[in-house]
N, C-alpha and C positions, 0 to 999 in steps of 0.2 A: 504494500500500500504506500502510496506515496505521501509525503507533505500536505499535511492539512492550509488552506487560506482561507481568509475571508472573501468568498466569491463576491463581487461587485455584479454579477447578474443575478445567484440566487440569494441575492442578501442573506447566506448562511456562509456556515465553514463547512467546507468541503475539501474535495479530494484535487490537490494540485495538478498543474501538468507537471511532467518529466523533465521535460526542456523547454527552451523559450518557442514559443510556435513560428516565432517572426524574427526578423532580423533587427539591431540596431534599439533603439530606446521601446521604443512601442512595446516589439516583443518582451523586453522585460520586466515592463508594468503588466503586460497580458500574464507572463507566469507569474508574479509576484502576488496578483488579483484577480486572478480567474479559474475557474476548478475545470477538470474534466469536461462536467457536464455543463458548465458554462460556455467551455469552450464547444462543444457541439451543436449549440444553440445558437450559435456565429456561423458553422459552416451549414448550418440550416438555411438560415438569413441570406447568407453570401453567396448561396446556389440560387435562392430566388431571387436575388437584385440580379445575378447572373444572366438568370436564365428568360426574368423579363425587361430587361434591358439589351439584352443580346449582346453581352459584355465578352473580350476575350483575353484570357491574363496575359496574354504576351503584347496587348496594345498596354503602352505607358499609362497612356491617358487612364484607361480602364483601369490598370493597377491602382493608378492613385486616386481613382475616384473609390473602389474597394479600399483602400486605407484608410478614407477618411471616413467612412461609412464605421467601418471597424472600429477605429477611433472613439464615433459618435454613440457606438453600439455596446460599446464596455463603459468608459468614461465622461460622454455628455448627455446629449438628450435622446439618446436612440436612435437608429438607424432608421432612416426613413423610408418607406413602404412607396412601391412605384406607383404612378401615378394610376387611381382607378383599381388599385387593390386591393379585395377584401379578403380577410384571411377565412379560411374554413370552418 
């Protein structure tokens, strides 16, 4: 079992990542503050900004518009939902 944190998505303590998910500052705050299952909750999000934006991680533009999303999605006001979508 890994490292307990206080998850900033499931406002509990939880079960850390292993490793930083990401590169450079971000990812550090992401393992320092994000659990497992916090972090699956992102790649949830981030397949569906993906996949109705018709986003591809190899364009720049797209990567950094996924970081910032990421960003808004752990530590501001949440990642914001495409235009016209309602969740199930």
């Amino acid at each position: 079992m890994g490292e307990m944190v206080q998850c900033v998505v499931l406002k509990k303590e939880a079960e850390g990542l292993d490793k930083a998910p990401y590169p450079g500052e971000l990812g550090q705050r992401i393992l320092e503050n994000v659990s497992k299952e916090g972090w699956k909750k992102w790649i949830a999000q981030q397949t569906m900004l993906m996949n109705e934006h018709r986003l591809s991680p190899i364009d720049p533009k797209h990567r950094k518009f996924l970081e910032q999303e990421m960003e808004k999605f752990f530590f501001g006001e949440g990642s914001t939902p495409p235009e016209g979508f309602t969740p199930e």
